[in-house]
C-alpha positions as CSV (number, residue, x, y, z in Angstrom):
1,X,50.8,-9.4,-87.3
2,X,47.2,-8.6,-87.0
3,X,46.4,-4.5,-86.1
4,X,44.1,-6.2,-83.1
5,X,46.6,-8.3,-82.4
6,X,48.9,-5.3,-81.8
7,X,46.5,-3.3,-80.0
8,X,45.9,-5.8,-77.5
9,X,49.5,-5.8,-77.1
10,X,50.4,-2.0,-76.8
11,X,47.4,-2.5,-74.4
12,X,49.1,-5.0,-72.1
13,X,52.2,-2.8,-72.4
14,X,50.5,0.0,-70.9
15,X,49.1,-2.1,-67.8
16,X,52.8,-4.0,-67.4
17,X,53.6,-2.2,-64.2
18,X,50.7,-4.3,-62.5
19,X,51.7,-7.7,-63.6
20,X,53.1,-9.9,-61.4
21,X,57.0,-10.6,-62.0
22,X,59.9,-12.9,-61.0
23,X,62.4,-10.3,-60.3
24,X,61.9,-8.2,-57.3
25,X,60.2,-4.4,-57.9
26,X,58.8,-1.7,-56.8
27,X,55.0,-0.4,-58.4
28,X,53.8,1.3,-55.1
29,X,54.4,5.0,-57.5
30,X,52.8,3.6,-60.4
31,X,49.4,4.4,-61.7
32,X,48.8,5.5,-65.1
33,X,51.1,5.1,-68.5
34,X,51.6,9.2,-68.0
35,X,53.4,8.4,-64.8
36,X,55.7,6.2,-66.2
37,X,59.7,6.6,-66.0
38,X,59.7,9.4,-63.4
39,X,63.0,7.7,-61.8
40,X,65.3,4.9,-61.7
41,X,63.0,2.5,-60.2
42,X,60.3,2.9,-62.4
43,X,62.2,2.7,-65.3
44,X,63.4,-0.6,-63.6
45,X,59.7,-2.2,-63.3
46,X,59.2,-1.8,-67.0
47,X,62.4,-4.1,-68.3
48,X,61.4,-6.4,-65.3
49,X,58.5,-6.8,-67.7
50,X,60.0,-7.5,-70.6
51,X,61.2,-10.9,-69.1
52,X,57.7,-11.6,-68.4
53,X,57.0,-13.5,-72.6
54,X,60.3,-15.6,-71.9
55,X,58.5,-17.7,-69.5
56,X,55.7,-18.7,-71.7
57,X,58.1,-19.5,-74.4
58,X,60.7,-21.7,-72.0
59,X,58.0,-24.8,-71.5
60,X,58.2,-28.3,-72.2
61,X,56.9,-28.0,-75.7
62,X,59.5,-25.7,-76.5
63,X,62.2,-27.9,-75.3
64,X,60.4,-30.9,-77.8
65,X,60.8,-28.6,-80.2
66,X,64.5,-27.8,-80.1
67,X,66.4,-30.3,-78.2
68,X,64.1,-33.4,-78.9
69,X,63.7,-32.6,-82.4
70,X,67.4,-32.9,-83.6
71,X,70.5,-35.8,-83.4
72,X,70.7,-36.5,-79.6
73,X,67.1,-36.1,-78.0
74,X,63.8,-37.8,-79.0
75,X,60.4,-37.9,-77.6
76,X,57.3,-40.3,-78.3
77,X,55.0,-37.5,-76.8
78,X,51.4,-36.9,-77.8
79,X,52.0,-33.3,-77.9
80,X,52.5,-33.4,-81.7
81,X,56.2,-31.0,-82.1
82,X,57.7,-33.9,-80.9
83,X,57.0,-35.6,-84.1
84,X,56.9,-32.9,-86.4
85,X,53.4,-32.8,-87.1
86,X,53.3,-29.1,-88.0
87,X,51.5,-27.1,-90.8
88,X,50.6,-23.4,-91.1
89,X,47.0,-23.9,-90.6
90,X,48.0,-25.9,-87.5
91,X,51.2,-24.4,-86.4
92,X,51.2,-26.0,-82.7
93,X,53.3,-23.8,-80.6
94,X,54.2,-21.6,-83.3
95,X,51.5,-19.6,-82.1
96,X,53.2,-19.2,-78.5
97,X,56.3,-18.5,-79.8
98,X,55.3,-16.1,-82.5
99,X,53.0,-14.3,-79.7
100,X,55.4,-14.1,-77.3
101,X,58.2,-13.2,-79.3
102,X,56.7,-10.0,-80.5
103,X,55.0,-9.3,-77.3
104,X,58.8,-9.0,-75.9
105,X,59.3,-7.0,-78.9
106,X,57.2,-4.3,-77.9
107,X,57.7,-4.5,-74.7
108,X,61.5,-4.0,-75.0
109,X,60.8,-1.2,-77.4
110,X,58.1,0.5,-75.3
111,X,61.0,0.1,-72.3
112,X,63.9,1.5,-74.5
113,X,61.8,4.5,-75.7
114,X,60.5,5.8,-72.2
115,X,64.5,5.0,-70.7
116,X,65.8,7.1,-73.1
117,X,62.9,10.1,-72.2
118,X,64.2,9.7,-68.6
119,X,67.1,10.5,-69.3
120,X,66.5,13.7,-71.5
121,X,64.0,14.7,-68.5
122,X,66.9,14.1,-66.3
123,X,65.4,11.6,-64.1
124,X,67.7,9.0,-64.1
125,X,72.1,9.3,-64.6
126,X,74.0,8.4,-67.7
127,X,75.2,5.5,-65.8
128,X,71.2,4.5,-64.9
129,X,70.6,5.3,-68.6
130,X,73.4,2.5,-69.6
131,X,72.5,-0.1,-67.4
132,X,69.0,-0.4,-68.5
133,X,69.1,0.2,-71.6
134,X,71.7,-2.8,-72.0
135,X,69.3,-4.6,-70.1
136,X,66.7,-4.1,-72.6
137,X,68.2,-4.1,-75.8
138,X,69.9,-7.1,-74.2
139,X,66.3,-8.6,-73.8
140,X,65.2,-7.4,-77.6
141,X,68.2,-9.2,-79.5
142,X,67.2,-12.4,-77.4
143,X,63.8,-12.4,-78.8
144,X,64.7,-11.2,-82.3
145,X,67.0,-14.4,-82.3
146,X,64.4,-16.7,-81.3
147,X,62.5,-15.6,-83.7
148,X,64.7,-15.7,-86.1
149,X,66.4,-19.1,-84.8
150,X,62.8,-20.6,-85.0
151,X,60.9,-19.0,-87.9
152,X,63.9,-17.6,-90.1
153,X,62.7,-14.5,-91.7
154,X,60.1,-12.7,-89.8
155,X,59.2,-8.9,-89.7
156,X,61.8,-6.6,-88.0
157,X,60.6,-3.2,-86.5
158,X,62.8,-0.9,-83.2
159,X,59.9,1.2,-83.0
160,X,58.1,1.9,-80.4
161,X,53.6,1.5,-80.9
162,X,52.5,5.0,-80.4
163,X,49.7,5.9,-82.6
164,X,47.6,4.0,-85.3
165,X,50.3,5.1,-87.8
166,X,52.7,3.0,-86.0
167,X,49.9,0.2,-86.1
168,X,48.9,0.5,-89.5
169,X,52.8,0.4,-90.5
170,X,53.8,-3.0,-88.6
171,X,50.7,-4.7,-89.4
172,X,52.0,-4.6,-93.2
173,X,55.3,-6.3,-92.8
174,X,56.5,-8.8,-94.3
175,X,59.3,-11.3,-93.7
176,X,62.4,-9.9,-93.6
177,X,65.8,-11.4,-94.0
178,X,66.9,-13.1,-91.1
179,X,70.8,-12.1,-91.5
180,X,69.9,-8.1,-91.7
181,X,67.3,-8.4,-88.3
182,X,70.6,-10.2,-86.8
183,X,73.0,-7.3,-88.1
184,X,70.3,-4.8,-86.7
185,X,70.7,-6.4,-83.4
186,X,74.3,-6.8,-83.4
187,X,74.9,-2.9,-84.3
188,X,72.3,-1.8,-81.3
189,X,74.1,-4.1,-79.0
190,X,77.5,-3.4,-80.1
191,X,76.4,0.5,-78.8
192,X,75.4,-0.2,-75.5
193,X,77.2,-2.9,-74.3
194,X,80.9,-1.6,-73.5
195,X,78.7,1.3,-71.9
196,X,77.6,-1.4,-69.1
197,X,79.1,-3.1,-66.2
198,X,81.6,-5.6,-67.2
199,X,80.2,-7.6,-65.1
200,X,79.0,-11.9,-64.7
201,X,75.3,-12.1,-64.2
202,X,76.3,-13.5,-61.1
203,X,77.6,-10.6,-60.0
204,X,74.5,-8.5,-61.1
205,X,72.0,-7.2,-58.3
206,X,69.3,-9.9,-58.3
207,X,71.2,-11.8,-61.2
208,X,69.9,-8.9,-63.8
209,X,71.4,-9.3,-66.9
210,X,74.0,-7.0,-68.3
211,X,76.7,-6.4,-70.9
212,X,77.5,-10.1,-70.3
213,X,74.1,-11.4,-71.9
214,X,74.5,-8.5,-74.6
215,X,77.6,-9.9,-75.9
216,X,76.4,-13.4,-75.9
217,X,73.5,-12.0,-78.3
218,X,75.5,-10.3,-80.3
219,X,78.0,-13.8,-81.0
220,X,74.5,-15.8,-81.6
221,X,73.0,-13.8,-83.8
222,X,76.8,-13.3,-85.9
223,X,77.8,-17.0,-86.2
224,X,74.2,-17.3,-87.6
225,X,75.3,-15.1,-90.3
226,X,78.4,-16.4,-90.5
227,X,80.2,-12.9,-89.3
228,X,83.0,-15.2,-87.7
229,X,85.2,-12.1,-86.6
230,X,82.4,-9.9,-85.3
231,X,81.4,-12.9,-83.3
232,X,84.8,-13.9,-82.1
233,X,85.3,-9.9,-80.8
234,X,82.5,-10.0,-78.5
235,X,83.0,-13.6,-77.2
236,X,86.6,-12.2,-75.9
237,X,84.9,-9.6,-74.1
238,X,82.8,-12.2,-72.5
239,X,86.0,-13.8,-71.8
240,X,87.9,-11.1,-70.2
241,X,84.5,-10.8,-67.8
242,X,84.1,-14.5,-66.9
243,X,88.0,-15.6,-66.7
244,X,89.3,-19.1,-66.7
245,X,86.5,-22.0,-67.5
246,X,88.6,-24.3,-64.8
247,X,87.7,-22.2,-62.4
248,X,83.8,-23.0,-62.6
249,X,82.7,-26.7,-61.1
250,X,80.9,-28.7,-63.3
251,X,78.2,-29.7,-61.3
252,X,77.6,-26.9,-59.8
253,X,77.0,-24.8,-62.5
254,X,74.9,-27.4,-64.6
255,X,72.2,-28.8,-62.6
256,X,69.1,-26.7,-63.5
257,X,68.0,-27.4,-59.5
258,X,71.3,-25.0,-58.7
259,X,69.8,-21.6,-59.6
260,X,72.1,-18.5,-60.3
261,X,75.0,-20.3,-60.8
262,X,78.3,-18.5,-61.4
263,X,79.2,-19.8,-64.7
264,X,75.3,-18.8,-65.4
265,X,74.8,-16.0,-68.3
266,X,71.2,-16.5,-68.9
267,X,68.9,-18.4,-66.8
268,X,65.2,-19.0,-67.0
269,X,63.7,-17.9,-63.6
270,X,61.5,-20.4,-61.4
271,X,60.3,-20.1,-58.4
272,X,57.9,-23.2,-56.3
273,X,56.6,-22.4,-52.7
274,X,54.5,-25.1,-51.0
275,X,50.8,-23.4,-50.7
276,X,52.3,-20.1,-51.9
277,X,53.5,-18.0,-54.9
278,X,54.4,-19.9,-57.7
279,X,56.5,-19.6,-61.4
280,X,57.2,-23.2,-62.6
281,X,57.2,-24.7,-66.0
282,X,57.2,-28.2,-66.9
283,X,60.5,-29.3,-68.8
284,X,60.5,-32.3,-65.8
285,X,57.6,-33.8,-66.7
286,X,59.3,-34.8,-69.9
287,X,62.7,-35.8,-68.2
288,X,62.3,-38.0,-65.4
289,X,61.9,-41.9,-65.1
290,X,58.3,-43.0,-65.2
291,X,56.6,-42.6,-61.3
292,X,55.1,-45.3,-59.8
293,X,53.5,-45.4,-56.8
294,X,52.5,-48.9,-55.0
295,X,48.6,-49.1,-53.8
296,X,49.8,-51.5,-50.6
297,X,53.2,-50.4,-49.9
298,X,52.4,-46.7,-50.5
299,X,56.3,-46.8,-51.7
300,X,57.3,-44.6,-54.9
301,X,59.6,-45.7,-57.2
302,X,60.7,-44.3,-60.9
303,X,61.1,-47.1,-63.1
304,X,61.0,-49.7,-60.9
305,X,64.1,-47.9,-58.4
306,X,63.4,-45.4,-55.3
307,X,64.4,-41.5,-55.8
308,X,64.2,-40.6,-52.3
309,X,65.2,-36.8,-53.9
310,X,62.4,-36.7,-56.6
311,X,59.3,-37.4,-53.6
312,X,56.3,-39.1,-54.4
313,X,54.1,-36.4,-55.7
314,X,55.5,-35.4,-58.8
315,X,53.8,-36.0,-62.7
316,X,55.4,-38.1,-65.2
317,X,55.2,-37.6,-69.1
318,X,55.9,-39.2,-72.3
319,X,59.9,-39.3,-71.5
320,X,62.2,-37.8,-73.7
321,X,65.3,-40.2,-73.9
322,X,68.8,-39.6,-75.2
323,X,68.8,-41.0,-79.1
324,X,71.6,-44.3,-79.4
325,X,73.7,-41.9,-81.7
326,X,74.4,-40.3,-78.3
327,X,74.2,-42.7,-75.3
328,X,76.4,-45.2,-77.0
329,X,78.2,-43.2,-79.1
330,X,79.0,-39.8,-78.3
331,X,78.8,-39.6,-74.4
332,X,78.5,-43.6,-73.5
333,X,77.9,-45.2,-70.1
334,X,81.4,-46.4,-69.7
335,X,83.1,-43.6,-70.5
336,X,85.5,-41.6,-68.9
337,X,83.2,-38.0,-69.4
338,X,81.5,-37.1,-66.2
339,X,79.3,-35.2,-67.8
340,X,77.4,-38.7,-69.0
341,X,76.1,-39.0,-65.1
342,X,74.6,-35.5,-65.2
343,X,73.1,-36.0,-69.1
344,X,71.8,-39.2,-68.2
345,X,70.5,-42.0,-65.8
346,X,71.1,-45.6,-66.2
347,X,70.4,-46.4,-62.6
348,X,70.6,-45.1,-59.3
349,X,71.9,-45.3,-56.1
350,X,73.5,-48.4,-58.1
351,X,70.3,-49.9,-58.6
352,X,69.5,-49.5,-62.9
353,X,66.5,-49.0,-64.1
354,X,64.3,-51.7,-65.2
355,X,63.9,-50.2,-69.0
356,X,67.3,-49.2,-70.1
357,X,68.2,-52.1,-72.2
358,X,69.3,-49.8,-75.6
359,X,69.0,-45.9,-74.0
360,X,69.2,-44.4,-70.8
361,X,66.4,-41.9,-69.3
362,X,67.4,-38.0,-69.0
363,X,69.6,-37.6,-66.0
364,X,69.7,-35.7,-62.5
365,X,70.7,-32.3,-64.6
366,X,67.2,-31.6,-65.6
367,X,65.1,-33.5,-62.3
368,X,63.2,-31.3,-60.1
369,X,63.6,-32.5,-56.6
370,X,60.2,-32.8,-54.4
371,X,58.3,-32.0,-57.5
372,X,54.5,-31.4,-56.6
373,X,52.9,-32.4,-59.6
374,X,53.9,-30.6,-63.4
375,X,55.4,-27.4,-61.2
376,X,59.2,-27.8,-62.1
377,X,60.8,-24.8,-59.7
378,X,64.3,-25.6,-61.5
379,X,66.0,-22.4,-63.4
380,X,66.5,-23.5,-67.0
381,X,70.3,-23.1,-67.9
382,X,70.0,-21.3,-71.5
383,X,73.4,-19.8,-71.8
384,X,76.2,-20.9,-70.0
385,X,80.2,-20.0,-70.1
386,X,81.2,-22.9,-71.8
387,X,78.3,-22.5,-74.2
388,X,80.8,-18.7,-75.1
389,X,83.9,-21.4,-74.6
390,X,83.0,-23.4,-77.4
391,X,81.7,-20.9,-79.3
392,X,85.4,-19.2,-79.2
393,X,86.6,-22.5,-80.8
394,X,84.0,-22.9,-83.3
395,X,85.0,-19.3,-84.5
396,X,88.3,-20.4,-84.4
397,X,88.4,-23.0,-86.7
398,X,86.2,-21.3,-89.4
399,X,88.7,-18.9,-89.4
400,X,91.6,-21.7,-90.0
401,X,93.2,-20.9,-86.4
402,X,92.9,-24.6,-85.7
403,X,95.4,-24.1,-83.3
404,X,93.4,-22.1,-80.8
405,X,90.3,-23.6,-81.5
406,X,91.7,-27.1,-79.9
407,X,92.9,-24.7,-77.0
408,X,89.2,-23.3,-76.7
409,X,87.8,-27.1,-77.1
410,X,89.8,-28.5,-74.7
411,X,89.1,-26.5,-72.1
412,X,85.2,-28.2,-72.1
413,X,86.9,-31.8,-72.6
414,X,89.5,-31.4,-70.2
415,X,86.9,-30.0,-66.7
416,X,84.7,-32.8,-67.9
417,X,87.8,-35.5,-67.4
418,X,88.4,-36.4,-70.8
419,X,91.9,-35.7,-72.3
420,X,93.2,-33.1,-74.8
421,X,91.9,-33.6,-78.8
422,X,95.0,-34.4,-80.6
423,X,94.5,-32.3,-84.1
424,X,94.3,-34.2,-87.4
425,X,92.2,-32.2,-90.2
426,X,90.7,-28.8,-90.3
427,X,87.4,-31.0,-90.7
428,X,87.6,-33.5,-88.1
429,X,88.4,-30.8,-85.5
430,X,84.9,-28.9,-86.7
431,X,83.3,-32.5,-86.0
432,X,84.4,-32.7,-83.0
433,X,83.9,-29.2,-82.2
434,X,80.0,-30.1,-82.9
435,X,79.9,-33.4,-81.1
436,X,81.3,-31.2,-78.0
437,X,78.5,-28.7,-77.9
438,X,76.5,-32.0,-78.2
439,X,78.0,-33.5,-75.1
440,X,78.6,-29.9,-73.4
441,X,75.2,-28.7,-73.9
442,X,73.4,-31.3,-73.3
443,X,69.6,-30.3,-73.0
444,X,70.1,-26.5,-72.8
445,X,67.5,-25.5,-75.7
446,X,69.8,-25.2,-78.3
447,X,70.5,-28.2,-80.4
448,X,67.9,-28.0,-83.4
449,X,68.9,-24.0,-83.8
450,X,72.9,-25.5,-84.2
451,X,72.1,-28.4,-86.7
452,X,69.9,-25.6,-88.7
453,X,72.5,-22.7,-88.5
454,X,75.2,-25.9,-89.2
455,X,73.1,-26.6,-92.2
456,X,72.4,-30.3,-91.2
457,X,69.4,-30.6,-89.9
458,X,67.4,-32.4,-92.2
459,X,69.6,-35.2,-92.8
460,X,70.6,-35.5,-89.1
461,X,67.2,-36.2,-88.3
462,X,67.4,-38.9,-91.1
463,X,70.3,-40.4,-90.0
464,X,70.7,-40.5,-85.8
465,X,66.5,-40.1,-84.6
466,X,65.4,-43.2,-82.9
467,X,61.9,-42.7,-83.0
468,X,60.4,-43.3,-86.8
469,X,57.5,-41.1,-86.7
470,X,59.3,-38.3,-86.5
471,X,61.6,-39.4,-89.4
472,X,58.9,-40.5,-91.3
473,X,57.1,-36.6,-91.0
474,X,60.3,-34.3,-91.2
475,X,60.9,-32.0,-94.4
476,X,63.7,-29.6,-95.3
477,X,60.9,-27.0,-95.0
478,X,60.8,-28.1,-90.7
479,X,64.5,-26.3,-90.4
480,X,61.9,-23.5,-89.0
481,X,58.5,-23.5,-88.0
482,X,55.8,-22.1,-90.4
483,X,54.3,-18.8,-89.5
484,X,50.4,-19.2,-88.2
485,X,48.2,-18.7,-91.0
486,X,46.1,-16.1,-89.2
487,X,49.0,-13.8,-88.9
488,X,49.6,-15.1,-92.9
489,X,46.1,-13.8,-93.4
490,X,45.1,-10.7,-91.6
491,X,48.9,-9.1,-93.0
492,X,46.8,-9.1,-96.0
493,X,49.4,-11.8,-96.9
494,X,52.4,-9.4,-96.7
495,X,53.6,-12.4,-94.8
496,X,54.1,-16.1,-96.4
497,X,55.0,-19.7,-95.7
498,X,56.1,-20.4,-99.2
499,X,58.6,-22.7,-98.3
500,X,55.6,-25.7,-96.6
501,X,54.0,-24.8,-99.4
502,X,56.6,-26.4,-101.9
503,X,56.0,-29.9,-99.2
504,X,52.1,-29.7,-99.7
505,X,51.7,-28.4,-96.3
C-alpha cells in the first residue's frame, strides 16, 4: 500500500464520526479526533464505521466474482470478472476490494485502539469494553479473510496509524502468508469472544454483531488452514448459541427481501425509501428475468410472464443463470428439494418463462420486490446457521467422524425435504458434503472461496461452466485475484503478483 494511499485513509478515519451510516448513532458530542471515546456511545459511532467498506465491497461485481465465477453460477456480463478477464495492470475490482479491505483494516484498528483507551480512562465498563471490542475485532477478521479469501497472501498489520513511523512501516509490506494472517485472527478472536454476549445477531440491539459473528470468523479463517479442531471448537459454540437448525423456517430465513432474519449471523445492510434516504446495491440487476415493458399495453412482464411483485420500474442486467451441472443435476426442477423454488425460477405463477429451454433464471431468493431501477433494498444473506451446520459436518468428516458429519448434513437435507444420506465412503460423504453447501448456499458469496480453499477450482471451472469465455480465459493463477500494480509499485515492489506472471499476465 501506497504511504498517500494510507494517509488519505488515516484521514478518512479521523472524519468517520461524520459519515453517514446504516446502523443507528449518535454524533451530536462529536467534533474533533481529540474528543473521541469519551463514553459508550462514542466509542459506539466509531465500530458503526467500520461496517461502512463492507458496502462497497458487497455489489454485483463482487457477486460475479465469487458465486458466478465457480461450478454452479455463470454470467455473460460485459463487466469483464464475469469472464475472468483480469491482469495486474487491469485488476477490475481488485482495486475495490483491495481498497476497501484495508480501509476496514484501519478503521477496525483505529476503533480497537481508542476502545481499549476508554477503558483505561474509565469511560466505559469492562462489560462496554467486551462488547465492542468483539464487535470490532469481529469486523477486522472479516476483512482480513476477504482479503485473504480473494488475494491469498497479502500484508498483515494490528496496528493502529499514528505517526509517519507507522506509515513508513506498512507502506513496506509485503505479502504475507495467508495461513499465519488467519492464525493471527483466530488467536485475537479466540480472546474476546467468550468475553461477549452469547448471543444470535438476532437477538443483538439493532442486529449488531457479536461473539456469534466472531466465532463464525474464527471457523472460516481455520478450515482455510486446515485447523479442523480449532474450527470444529468454535462452531460448537455457535451451536450452543443458535440451537436446533429445525427450528429456523426455510423461507423465512433465506430470502434476501426478509431482513434480520433469525437464523441470520451476518447480513449485508440495505435500506430503499421512495424519494428518501437510501443504501442499496445492485446484486438484482444481475438476478432477475429480463423486464420488458409493452409501448401499447403499458403491461410489464419479465421474460415474457407478469411479476406483479417485482413492479414495472426496476433495471435488468446481463442475467446470471444457474450452470446445467446444477439445475439439472444437483438441485433439478423435479426434484423433491424445496430449496430449488427459492434458487431458481422456471416459471411463475405457473406460467414458465419463455427462455428456459436448458437453465432456469435466478429465483425469488435474490429478487428485489418494487425495485426502482439498480437500487436493490434486499439485505445480502452472507453467513447463515446452516452455513456453521455444514461446516460442523465438513469438519467432521476430515476428522474421520463420518458418523456425525451425516448427522450435521442431514440436518440441511432433511428442513429442505429431502431424506437422510445413507453413508457409503469416507469420500462420497465429503462430495456430498460439498454438493450440499452447493445446494444450501446457493448465491450467498461464497462458492469460488470453497472450490479455492477445496483446492478445485481450476478444474471445476473446466469441467461444469456453461459459458466458454470464461473457460477459455481461466488459469490456476485466477484461484485469487492479482494485487493492483500501483500498490505492486509504489511498495517499492515489496509486494508481487508472481504467480500471473508465470501465465504471461
Amino acid at each position: 500500500m501506497k504511504t498517500k494511499s494510507i494517509l488519505f485513509a488515516l484521514a478518512a478515519v479521523m472524519l468517520l464520526p461524520f459519515q453517514a451510516c446504516s446502523l443507528e448513532e449518535d454524533t451530536s458530542s462529536l467534533s474533533t479526533p481529540e474528543n473521541f471515546f469519551r463514553n459508550g456511545s462514542e466509542c459506539q459511532s466509531v465500530v458503526n464505521s467500520c461496517y461502512i467498506p463492507i458496502k462497497s465491497i458487497y455489489t454485483y461485481t463482487y457477486f460475479l466474482a465469487v458465486e458466478c465465477v465457480s461450478d454452479v453460477i455463470y454470467c455473460p456480463s460485459g463487466t469483464l470478472d464475469a469472464r475472468l478477464d483480469i491482469s495486474p495492470a487491469v485488476p477490475r475490482f481488485a482495486t475495490t476490494v483491495w481498497t476497501n479491505g484495508y480501509l476496514g483494516v484501519q478503521r477496525c484498528n483505529f476503533a480497537i485502539a481508542g476502545i481499549q483507551e476508554a477503558y483505561k480512562n474509565g469511560f466505559i465498563t469492562e462489560e462496554q469494553m467486551n462488547e465492542f471490542l468483539c464487535e470490532a475485532k469481529g469486523l477486522r477478521g472479516f476483512f482480513y479473510w476477504t482479503l485473504t479469501s480473494f488475494f491469498g497472501n497479502v500484508p498483515f498489520y494490528f496496528d493502529d496509524v499514528t505517526d509517519n513511523a507507522v506509515v513508513d512501516r506498512i507502506a513496506a509490506l509485503g505479502r504475507m502468508s495467508a495461513v499465519e494472517t488467519r492464525d493471527a485472527v483466530i488467536k485475537d478472536l479466540q480472546e474476546i469472544a467468550p468475553k461477549a454476549k452469547q448471543t444470535r445477531t438476532f437477538d443483538n440491539q439493532g442486529n449488531r454483531l457479536g461473539a456469534a459473528f466472531a466465532y463464525m470468523i474464527i471457523a472460516k479463517c481455520a478450515m482455510w488452514n486446515h485447523e479442523w479442531e480449532t474450527a470444529l471448537e468454535a462452531l460448537e459454540s455457535i451451536e450452543a448459541i443458535y440451537g436446533d437448525l429445525s427450528g429456523y423456517d426455510y423461507a423465512e430465513n433465506v430470502m434476501f427481501r426478509n431482513k434480520n432474519t433469525p437464523e441470520s449471523i451476518f447480513e449485508v445492510q440495505h435500506t430503499y425509501t421512495q424519494g428518501g434516504l437510501t443504501y442499496t446495491s445492485n446484486v438484482a440487476c444481475v438476478c432477475t428475468p429480463t423486464r420488458k415493458t409493452d409501448n401499447n399495453t403499458g403491461i410489464t412482464t419479465f421474460d415474457g410472464v407478469e411479476i406483479p411483485e417485482l413492479g414495472s420500474q426496476c433495471t435488468t442486467w446481463a442475467a446470471a443463470r444457474p450452470n446445467v451441472f446444477f439445475c439439472q443435476g444437483l438441485q433439478s426442477k423435479k426434484g423433491k428439494d424445496i430449496r430449488k423454488d427459492f434458487n431458481m425460477a422456471w416459471g411463475y405463477d405457473g406460467h414458465e418463462f419463455a427462455n428456459v429451454s436448458s437453465r432456469p433464471w435466478m429465483g425469488p431468493k435474490f429478487w428485489c420486490p418494487n425495485m426502482q431501477g439498480t437500487a436493490d433494498g434486499n439485505n445480502y444473506k452472507v453467513f447463515r446457521y446452516a452455513d456453521a451446520v455444514l461446516m460442523m459436518a465438513e469438519c467432521l468428516n476430515e476428522l474421520d467422524r463420518d458418523e456425525e458429519a451425516v448427522n450435521y448434513l442431514n440436518k440441511t437435507r432433511v428442513r429442505a425435504g429431502l431424506g437422510e444420506y445413507t453413508f457409503r465412503t469416507h469420500a462420497r460423504l465429503q462430495d456430498e458434503i460439498r454438493s450440499e453447501r452447493a445446494r444450501e448456499l446457493f448465491g450467498e458469496f461464497q462458492r469460488k472461496y470453497d472450490l479455492v480453499r477445496w483446492g478445485i477450482f481450476y478444474q471445476s471451472i473446466l469441467d461444469y461452466t456453461d459459458y466458454a469465455t470464461l473457460k477459455d480465459n481461466v488459469q490456476p493463477c485466477h484461484e485469487y485475484y492479482p494485487i493492483p500494480d500501483i500498490e505492486v509499485v509504489n511498495s517499492k515492489y515489496a509486494l508481487d503478483n508472481n504467480e500471473y506472471t508465470k501465465y504471461g499476465l
